[in-house]
TORTI-954645 format. One line per 4 residues: their letters; for each residue z, y, x of N, C-alpha, C. Coordinates in Angstrom, 2 decimals. Last residue first. Example, Ala and Ser with C-alpha at 12.3 -4.5 7.8 and 13.67 -1.06 7.14 Angstrom:
SA) 7.08/-2.25/12.85/7.14/-1.06/13.67/7.87/0.03/12.90 | 7.80/-5.69/13.19/7.80/-4.50/12.30/7.80/-3.30/13.20
END
This chain:
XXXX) 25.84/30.95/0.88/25.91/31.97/0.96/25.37/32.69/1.92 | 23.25/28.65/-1.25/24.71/28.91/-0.30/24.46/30.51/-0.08 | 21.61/28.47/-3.56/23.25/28.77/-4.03/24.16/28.50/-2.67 | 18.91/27.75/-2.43/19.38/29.17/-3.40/20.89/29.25/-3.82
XXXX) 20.03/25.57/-0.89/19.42/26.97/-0.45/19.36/27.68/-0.93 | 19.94/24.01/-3.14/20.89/24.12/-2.17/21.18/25.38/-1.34 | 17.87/23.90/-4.00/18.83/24.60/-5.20/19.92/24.79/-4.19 | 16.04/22.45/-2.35/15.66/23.64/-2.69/16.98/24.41/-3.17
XXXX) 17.01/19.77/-1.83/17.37/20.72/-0.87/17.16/22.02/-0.79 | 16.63/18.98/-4.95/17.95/19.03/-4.25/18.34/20.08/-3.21 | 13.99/19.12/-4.68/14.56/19.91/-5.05/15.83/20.42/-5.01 | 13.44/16.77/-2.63/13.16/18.40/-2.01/13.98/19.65/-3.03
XXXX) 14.36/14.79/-3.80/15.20/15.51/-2.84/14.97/16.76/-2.35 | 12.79/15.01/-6.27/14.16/14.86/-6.64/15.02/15.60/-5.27 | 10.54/14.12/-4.84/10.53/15.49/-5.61/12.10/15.63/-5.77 | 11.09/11.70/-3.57/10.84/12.64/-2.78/10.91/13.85/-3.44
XXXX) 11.48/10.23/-6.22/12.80/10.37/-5.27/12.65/11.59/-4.48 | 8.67/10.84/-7.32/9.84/11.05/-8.06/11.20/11.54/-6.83 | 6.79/8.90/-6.27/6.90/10.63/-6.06/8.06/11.12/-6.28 | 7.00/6.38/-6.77/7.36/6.46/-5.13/6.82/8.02/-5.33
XXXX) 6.66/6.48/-9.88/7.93/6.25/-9.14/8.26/6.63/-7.69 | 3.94/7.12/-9.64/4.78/7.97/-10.52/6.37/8.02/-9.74 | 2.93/4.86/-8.39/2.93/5.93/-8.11/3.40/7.16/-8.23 | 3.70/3.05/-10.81/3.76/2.80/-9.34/3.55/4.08/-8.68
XXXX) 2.14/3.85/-12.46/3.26/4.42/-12.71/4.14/4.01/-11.19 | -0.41/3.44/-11.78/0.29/5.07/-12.29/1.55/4.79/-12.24 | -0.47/0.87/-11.67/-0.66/1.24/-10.28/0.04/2.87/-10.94 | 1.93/-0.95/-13.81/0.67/-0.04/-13.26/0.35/0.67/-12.33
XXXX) 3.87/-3.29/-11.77/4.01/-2.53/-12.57/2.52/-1.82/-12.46 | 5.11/-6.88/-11.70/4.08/-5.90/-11.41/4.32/-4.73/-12.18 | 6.96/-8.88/-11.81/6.66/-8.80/-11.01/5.75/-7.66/-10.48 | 7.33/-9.18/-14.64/7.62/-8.44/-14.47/7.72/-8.37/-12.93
XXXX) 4.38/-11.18/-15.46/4.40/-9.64/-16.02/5.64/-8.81/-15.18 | 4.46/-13.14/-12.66/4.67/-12.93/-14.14/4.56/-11.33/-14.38 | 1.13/-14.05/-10.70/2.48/-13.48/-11.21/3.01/-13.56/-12.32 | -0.83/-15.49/-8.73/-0.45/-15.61/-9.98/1.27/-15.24/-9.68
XXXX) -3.83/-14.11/-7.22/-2.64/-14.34/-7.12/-1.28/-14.61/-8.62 | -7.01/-14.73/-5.29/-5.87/-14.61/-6.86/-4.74/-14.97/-6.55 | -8.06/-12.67/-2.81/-7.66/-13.87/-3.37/-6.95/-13.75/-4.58 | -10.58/-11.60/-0.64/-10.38/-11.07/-1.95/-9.57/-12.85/-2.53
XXXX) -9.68/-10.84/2.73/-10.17/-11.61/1.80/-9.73/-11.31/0.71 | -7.91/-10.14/4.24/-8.88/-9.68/4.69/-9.77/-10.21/3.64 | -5.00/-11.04/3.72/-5.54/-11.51/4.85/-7.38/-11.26/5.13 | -5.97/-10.53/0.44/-4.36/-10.77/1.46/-5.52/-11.51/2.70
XXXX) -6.22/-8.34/-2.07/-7.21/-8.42/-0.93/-5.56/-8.71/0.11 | -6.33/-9.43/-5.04/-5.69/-8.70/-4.45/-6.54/-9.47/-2.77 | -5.86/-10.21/-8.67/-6.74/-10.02/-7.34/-6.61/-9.71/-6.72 | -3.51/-11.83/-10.60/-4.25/-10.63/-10.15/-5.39/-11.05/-8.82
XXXX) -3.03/-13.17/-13.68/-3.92/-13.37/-12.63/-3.85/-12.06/-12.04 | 0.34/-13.53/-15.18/-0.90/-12.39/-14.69/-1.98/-12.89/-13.70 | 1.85/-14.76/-17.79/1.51/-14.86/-16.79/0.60/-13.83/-16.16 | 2.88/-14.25/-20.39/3.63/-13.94/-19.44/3.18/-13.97/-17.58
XXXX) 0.02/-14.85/-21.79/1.63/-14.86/-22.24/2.47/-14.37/-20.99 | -1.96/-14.13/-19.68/-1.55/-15.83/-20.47/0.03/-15.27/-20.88 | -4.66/-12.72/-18.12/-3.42/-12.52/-18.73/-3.24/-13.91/-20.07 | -6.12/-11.99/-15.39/-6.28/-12.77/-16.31/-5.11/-12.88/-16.91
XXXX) -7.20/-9.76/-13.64/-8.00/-11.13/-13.62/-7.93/-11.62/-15.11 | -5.91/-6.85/-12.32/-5.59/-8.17/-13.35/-6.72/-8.64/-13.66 | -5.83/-5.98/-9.00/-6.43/-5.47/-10.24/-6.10/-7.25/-11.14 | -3.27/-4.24/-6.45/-4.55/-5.34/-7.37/-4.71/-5.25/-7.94
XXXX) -1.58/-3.63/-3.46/-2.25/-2.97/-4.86/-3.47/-4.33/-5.27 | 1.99/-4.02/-2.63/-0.04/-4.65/-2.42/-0.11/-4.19/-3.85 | 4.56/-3.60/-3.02/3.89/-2.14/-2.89/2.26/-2.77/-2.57 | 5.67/-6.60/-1.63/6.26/-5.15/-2.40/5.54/-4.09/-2.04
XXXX) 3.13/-8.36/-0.78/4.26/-8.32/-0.90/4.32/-7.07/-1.78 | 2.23/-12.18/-1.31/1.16/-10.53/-1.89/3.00/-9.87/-2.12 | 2.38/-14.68/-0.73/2.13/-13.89/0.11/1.70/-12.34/-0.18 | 3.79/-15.04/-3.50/2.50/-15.74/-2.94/2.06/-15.27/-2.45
XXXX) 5.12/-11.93/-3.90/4.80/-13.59/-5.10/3.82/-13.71/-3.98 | 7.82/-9.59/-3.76/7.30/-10.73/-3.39/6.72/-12.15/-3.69 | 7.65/-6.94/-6.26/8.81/-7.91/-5.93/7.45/-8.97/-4.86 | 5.66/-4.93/-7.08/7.24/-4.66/-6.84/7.96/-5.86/-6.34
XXXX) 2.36/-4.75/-6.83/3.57/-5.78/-6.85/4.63/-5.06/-6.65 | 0.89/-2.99/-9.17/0.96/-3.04/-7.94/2.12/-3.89/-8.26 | -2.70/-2.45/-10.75/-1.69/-2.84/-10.68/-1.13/-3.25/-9.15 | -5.71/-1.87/-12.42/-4.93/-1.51/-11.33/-3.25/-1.91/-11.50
XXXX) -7.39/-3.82/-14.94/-6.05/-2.74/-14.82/-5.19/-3.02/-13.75 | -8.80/-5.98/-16.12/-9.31/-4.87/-15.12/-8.08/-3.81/-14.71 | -6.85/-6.74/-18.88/-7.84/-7.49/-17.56/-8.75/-5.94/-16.85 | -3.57/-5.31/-19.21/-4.93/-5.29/-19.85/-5.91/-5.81/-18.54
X) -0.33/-5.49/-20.08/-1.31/-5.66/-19.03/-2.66/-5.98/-19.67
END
């Protein structure tokens, strides 16, 4: 985790739930400042490293399943009869 680097929660910390997007503040060994806009307001929120993943790859992941099924339902269709 690098300070300015988009980042998204995967797990529930201090009202900032699964899938709030933020940017890192401040990095301590394991700890993460992020920033994150909760209740209309810009607030810090303190996580550990594996509470968060990069917003890319956060994104990477919630494409994946949907590509995975369309293809599924693609190959399906080319091999019935």
């Amino acid at each position: 985790m690098e300070i300015g680097q988009k980042v998204v929660f995967v797990r529930d910390v201090n009202g900032a739930g699964v899938g709030k997007h933020g940017i890192v503040m401040r990095v301590a060994d394991d700890a993460v400042l992020v920033g994150c806009k909760l209740h209309g307001h810009l607030a810090p929120v303190m996580a550990q490293m594996w509470d968060l993943l990069p917003e890319r790859l956060w994104n990477r992941s919630q494409y994946l399943p949907a590509r995975r099924k369309t293809e599924s339902a693609q190959s399906h269709l080319m091999t019935a009869p």
